[in-house]
C-alpha positions in Angstrom: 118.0 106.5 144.2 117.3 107.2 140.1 116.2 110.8 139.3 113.1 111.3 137.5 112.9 112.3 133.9 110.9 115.5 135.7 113.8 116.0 137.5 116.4 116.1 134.4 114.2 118.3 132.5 113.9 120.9 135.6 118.0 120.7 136.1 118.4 121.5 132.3 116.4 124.0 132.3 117.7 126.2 134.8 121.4 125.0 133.6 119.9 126.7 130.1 118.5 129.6 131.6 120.8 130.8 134.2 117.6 131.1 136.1 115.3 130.0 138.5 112.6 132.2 137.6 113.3 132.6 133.9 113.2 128.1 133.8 110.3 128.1 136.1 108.4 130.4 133.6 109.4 128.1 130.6 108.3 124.8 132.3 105.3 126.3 133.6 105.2 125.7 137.3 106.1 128.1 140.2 109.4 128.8 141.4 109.0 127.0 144.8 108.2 124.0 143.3 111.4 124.1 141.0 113.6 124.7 143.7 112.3 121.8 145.6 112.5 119.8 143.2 116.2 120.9 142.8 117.3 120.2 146.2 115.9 117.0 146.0 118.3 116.3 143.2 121.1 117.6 144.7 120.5 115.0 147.7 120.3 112.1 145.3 123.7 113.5 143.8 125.2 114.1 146.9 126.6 117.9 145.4 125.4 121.0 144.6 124.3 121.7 141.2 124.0 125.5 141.5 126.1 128.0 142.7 123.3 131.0 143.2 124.4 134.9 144.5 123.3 138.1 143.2 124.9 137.8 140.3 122.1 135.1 139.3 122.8 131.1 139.1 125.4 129.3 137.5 126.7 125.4 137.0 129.0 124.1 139.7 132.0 121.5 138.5 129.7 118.5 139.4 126.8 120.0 137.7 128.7 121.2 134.6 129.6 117.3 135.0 126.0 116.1 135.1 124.7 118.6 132.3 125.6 116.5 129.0 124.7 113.3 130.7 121.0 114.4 131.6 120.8 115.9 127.8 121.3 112.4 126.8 118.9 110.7 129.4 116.2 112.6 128.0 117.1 112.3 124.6 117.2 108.6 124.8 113.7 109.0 126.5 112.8 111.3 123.9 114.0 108.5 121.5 112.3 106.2 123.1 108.6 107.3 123.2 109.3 108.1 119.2 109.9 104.3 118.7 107.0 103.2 120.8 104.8 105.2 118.8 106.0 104.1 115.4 105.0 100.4 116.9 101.9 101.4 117.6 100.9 103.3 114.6 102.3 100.0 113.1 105.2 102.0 111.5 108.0 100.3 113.0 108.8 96.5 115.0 109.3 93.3 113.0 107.1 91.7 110.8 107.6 88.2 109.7 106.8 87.3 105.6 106.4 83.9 104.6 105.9 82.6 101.0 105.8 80.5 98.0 108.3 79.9 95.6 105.9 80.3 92.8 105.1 84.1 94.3 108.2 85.0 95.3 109.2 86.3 91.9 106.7 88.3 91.3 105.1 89.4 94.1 108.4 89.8 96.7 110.1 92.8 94.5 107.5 95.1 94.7 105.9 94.5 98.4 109.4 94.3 99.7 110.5 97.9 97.9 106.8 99.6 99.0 107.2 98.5 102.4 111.0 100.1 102.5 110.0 103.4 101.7 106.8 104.0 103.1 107.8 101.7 106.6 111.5 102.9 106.8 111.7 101.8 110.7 110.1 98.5 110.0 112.3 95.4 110.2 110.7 92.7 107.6 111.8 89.1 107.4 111.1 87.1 104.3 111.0 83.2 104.4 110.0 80.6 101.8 108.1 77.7 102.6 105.8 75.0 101.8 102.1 75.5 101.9 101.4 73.4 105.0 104.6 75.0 106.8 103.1 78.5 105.8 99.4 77.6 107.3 101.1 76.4 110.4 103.4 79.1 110.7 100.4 81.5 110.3 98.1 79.8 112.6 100.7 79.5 115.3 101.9 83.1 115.1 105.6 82.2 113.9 104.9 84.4 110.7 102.6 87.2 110.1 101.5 87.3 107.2 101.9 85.6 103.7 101.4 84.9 100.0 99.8 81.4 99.4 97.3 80.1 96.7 93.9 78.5 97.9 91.9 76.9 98.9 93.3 77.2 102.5 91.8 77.2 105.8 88.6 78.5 107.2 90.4 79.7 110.5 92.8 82.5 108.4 91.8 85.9 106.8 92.5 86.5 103.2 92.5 88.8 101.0 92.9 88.1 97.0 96.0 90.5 95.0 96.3 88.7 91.9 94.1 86.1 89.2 95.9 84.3 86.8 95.4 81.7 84.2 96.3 77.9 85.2 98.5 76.9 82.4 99.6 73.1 81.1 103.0 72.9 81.1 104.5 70.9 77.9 107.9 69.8 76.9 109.4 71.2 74.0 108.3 69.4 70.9 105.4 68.1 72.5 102.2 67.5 69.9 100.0 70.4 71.6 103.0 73.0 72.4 101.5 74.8 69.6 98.2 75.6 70.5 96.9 78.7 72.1 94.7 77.4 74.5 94.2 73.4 75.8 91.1 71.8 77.4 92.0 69.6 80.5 90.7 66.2 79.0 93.4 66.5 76.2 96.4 65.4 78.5 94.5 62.6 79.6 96.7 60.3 77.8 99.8 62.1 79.0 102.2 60.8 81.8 101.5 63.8 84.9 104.1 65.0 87.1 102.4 66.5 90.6 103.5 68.0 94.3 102.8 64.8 96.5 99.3 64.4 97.8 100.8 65.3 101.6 102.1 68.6 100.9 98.7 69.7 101.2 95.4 68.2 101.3 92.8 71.1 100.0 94.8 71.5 96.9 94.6 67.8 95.7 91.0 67.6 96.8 90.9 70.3 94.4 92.9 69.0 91.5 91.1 65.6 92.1 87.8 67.1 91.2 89.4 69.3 88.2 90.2 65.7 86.8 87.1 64.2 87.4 85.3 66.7 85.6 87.8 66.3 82.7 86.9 62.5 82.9 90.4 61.2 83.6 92.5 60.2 86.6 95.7 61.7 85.8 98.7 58.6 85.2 101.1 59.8 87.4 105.1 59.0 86.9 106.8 61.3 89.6 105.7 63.6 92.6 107.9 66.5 94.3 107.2 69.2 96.3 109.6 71.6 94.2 108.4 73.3 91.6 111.6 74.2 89.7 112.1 70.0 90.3 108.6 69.8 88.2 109.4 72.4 85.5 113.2 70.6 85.6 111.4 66.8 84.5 109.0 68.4 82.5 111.7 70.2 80.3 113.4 66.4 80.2 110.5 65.1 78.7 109.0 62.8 82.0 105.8 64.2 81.4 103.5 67.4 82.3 102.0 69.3 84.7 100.3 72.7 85.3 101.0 75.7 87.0 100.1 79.3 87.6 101.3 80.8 84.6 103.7 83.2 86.8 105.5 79.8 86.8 106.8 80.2 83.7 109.9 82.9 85.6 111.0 79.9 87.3 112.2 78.2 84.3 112.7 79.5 80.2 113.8 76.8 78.5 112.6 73.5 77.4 109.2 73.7 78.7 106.1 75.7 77.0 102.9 77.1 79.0 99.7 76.8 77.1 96.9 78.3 79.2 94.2 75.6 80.2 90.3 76.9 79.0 88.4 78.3 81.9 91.3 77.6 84.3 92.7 80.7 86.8 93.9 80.5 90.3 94.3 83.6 92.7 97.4 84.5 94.9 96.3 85.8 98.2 97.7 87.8 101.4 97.0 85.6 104.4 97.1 86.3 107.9 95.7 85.2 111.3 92.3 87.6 112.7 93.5 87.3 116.1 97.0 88.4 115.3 97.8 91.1 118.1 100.5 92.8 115.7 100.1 96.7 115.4 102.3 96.9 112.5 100.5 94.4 110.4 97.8 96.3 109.4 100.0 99.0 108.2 101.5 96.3 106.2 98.1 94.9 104.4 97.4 98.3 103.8 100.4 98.7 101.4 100.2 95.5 100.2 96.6 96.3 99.2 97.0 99.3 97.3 99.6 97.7 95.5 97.1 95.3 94.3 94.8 97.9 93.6 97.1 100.0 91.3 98.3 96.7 89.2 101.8 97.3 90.5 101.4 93.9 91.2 101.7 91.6 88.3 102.4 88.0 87.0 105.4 89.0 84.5 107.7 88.1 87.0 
């Protein structure tokens, strides 16, 4: 038979106080009920806790014993309850981060230090992945949140941190490097290099019409689903492409960004509305006011 936590905390305090009516006073309840409750521990420990005369009351050898062991019972409880209400006030648990490449270099440093010192108990795990992993992973619960570009999915919650210009992205020596700012329909004679049309269907819907309103379809001589593969062939001269200008900390040599007229793109926190996690709206919440102080930026 397993004591009670009542029962510890009724044995320590009379071990404390050297006194029945002295511990009963401190905890509140009447002496009877103390001393019952006693004896009943005593029968589960199969000794005598208490040697009691005149003199007042006193630990036997068993209960001197059994003194530092139910300290630590009910400090472990005490412990315990602490954690489980860290969780619920969303200050402590797991919470799992997925991402982009192109936002991890920018966006990661500062969430990741925020979240540190103002969630010290929380454990976070970070994981880069593609964009249809990352909706997946969202929608099935295996992450919690993450950075992503749109358009996404009507099903997720998002919540925009960050608008930045779309850049073309031009090898070195290339006629328009130069310029300050290009219109789309002036790399229609270029070769393009793009992610492949299944990494995620949205975003080439997207970049389909983009092209069709700059009158072209884009001639396109390689596809890969790796950025820093894209900014790589660009740099070697295969052709161009365009990115979030954040981009440009992946790679700075061989390839120039010139910002594309009217063109910007958003990075956004995304998360599931039915996710049951307590701790996750502690985490928007700093992630938020970062955004809202411009501690988040694009200079990588």
């Amino acid at each position: 038979m397993t004591p009670e936590l009542r029962q510890l905390r009724y044995f320590v305090a009379v071990a404390e106080e050297s006194s029945f009516t002295r511990a009963a006073a401190r905890l509140t309840i009447a002496q009877q009920s103390l001393s019952q409750q006693i004896t009943l521990l005593e029968r589960m420990v199969g000794a005598k806790l208490f040697d009691r005369d005149s003199r007042g009351t006193a630990l036997t050898e068993v209960g001197a014993v059994f003194l530092p062991e139910a300290r630590a019972v009910l400090a472990r409880a005490n412990v315990a309850m602490s954690v489980v209400g860290q969780a619920v006030r969303g200050e402590a648990g797991q919470l799992r981060l997925a991402f982009l490449a192109t936002t991890a270099n920018y966006l990661l440093p500062p969430v990741v230090r925020a979240v540190r010192e103002r969630l010290p108990e929380l454990r976070l795990s970070t994981e880069e992945t593609t964009i249809s992993q990352l909706v997946e992973g969202i929608t099935s619960g295996r992450y919690d949140v993450a950075f992503s570009r749109p358009p996404l999915v009507d099903a997720l919650a998002t919540r925009t941190l960050i608008t930045e210009e779309v850049c073309a992205v031009l090898p070195e020596g290339h006629p328009l490097a130069g310029r300050s700012e290009l219109k789309l329909s002036e790399l229609a004679g270029d070769p393009w290099l793009l992610t492949p049309r299944s990494s995620w269907g949205p975003w080439h819907e997207f970049y389909d019409e983009e092209f069709r309103v700059a009158g072209f379809t884009p001639n396109v001589v390689h596809r890969d689903p790796s950025v820093q593969v894209l900014l790589g062939m660009v740099a070697a001269g295969v052709g161009v492409t365009k990115l979030a200008r954040s981009a440009q900390s992946l790679r700075r040599t061989g390839v120039v960004f010139v910002p594309l007229a009217g063109q910007t793109v958003s990075t956004e926190m995304v998360w599931l509305p039915a996710n049951p996690s307590p701790i996750l709206p502690a985490v928007r919440d700093v992630v938020i006011e970062l955004a809202e102080s411009g501690q988040l930026t694009t200079a990588g």
